[in-house]
N, C-alpha and C positions, 0 to 999 in steps of 0.2 A: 504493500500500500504506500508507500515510501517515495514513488517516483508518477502517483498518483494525481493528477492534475484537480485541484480542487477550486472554490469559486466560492465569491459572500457574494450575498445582496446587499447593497446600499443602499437603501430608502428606493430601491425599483431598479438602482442600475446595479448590471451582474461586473463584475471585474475579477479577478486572479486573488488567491488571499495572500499572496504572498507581497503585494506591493501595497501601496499607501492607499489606505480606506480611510481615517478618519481623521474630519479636516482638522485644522487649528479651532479654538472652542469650546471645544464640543462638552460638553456640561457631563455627561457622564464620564468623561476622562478627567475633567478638571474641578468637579463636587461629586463627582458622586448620584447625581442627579437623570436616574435612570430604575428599572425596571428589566426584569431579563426572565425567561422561561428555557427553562431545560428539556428537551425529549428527546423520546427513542424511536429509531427506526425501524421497524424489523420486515424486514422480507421487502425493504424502499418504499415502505409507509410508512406515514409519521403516526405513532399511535395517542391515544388521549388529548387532541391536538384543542376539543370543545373544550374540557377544564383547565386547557396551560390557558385559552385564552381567557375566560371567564375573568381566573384568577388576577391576569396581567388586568384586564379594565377595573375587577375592582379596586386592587391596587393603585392604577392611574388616579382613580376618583379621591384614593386617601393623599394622593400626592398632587395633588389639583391639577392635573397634566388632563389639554384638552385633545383628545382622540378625533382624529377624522372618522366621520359617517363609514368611510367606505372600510374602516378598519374593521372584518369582521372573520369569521370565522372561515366563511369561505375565499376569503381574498387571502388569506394567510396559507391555506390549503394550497393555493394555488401555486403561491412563489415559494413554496417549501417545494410542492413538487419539480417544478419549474428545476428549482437546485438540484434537487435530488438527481435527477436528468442529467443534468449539465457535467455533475460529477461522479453519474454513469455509478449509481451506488444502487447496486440492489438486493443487497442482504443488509447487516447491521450498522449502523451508523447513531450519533447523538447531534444534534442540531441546538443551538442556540439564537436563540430569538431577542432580540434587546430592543427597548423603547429609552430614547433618551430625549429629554426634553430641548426645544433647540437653542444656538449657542448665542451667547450674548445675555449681557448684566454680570451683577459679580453673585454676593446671595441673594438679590434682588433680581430673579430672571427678566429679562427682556420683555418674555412670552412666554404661554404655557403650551404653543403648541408644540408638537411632538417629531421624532423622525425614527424608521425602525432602518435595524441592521440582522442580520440572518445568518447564521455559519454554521458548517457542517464538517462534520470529522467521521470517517470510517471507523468502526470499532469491530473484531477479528468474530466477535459472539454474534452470532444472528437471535437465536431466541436468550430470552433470559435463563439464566446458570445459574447452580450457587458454589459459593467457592468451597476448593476443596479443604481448604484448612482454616477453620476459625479465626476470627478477628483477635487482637490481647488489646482490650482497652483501659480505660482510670477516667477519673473525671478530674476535668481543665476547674481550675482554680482559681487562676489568675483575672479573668474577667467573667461579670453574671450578666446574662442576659435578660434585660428589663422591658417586661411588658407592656407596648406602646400601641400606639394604630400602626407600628410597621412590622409588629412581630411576626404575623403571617405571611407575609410575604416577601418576595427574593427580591432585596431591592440591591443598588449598587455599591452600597455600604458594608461590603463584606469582610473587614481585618478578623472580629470572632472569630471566624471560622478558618479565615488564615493562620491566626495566632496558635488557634486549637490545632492547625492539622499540625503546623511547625511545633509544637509543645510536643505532639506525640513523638513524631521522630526524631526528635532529638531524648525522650525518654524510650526508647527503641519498642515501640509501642503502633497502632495500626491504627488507631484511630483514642481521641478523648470524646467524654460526653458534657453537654455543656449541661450547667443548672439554672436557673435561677434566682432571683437575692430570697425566695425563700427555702431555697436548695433544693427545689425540685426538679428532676434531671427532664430537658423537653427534647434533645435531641444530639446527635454526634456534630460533628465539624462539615460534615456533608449529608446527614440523612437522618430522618423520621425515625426513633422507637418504639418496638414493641415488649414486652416482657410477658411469656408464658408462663402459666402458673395452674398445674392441674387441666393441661388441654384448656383453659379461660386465656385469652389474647387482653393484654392490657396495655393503652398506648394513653399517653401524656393529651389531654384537651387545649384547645385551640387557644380557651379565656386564661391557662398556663402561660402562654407566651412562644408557644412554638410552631414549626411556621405551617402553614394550611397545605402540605402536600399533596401532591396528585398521586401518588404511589400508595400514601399514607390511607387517602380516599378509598384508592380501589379494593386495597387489601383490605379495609374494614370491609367496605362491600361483600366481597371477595368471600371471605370468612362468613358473615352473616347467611350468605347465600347458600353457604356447604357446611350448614349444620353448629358454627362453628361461635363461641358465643364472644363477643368483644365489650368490654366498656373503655370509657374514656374516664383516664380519672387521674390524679398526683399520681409519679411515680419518685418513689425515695431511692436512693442508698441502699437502704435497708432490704429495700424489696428485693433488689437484685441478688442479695445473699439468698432467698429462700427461692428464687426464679429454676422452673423449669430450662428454659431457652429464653436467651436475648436476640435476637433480630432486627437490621436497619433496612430499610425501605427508603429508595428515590428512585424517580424516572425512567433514570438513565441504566444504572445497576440492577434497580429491581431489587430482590434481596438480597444480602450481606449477614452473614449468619456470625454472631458473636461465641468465642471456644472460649474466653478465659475474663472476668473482673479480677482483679488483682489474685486473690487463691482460689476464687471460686472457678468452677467447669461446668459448662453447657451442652446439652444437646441439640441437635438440629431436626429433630423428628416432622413438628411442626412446620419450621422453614421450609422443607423442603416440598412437603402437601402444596404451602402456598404460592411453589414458585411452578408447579404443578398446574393449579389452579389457573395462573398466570399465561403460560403457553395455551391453555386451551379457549382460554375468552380471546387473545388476539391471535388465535388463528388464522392467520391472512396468508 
């Protein structure tokens, strides 16, 4: 894949992604003033593509960014396949979708309208996997994350989750879990929480502070549908000690089966039902 000829959209025009895409500005390079969805390809369809978008507008609306009419779900469809085309991808892939509001003013924007950007990367999996050897995680310390109107959503303000993934490995570690200031654990450095406990699925609530995933969605779905029973609710520390299996969920990876919290051991029994479950709703 390596000598692969690959291509962004820029606000409608296709170019090379290897050369200069984005202008001088431009407010999500230079505050952070931006929106971005994550997804997965499989089989060179874009899967879940109605709740990346959902998510991104209600997002916009907390960020007073004004969307053009013609931004919708089928116009998004379109230039993702369009891409998809162009860079001649027909099994797995992740694509990035970004809304950045346009450039000019300082925090004070200009304007609130918007402009999108689109990028694609080959990825070797076509259907979703899970890994063969469990995650070793710990929970990140050093910053809590505070629930606001932007905790659901993937905005451009991401160091957290830099800090967290860089804290793990340099503790030679796969992943940390972040808390919040009242230590309740809402998610990893890149993905949604589950904790099993007696075949019962238990994952961190939205009004916690962690962020509204599309992955996180389905698997609840997912579960509910195949018998399986979930609540939404604080997840401590403590729980994780007495936890069947820990498991993360995002878009892109799908599930991420967790083998170790510091002495504790995990099983993946569950995970792997629901990455099960996964391959047969996008059957495409």
């Amino acid at each position: 894949m390596s000598d692969q000829e690959l291509f962004v959209n820029n606000n409608g025009k296709i170019i090379s992604n290897t050369g200069h895409s984005i202008a001088a500005g431009n407010r999500g390079y230079t505050y952070g003033d931006g929106l971005f969805e994550s997804m997965r390809v499989m089989n060179g369809k874009v899967l879940n593509l109605g709740h990346h978008f959902s998510r991104l507008t209600e997002g916009a609306k907390i960020l007073k960014m004004r969307l053009p009419a013609f931004y919708t779900t089928e116009f998004f469809q379109q230039q993702i396949e369009e891409l998809i085309q162009m860079c001649k991808i027909s099994e797995g892939a992740r694509i990035r979708l970004s809304i950045d509001r346009l450039g000019g003013g300082t925090y004070l924007p200009d304007t609130n309208e918007v402009s999108y950007f689109i990028e694609i990367y080959p990825i070797e999996q076509n259907l979703f996997g899970l890994n063969a050897k469990g995650l070793e995680v710990d929970l990140y310390q050093d910053i809590k994350k505070t629930k606001n109107i932007l905790s659901n959503f993937k905005t451009k303000n991401g160091l957290l989750y830099v800090l967290a993934a860089i804290s793990a490995k340099e503790k030679g570690l796969d992943d940390m879990l972040i808390t919040n200031d009242n230590g309740q654990i809402l998610e990893s450095s890149h993905s949604n929480i589950f904790v099993v406990s007696n075949g019962v699925l238990y994952t961190p609530s939205l009004s916690d502070g962690c962020l509204a995933g599309t992955m996180r969605m389905q698997v609840i779905n997912l579960a509910l549908k195949n018998g399986l029973k979930v609540y939404e609710c604080p997840i401590l520390p403590s729980n994780l000690l007495v936890a069947d299996e820990v498991f993360l969920t995002n878009a892109v990876r799908g599930i991420t089966w967790i083998g170790g919290y510091r002495t504790k051991r995990y099983f993946n029994t569950t995970a792997r039902k629901i990455v099960t479950f996964l391959n047969e709703e996008w059957d495409v």
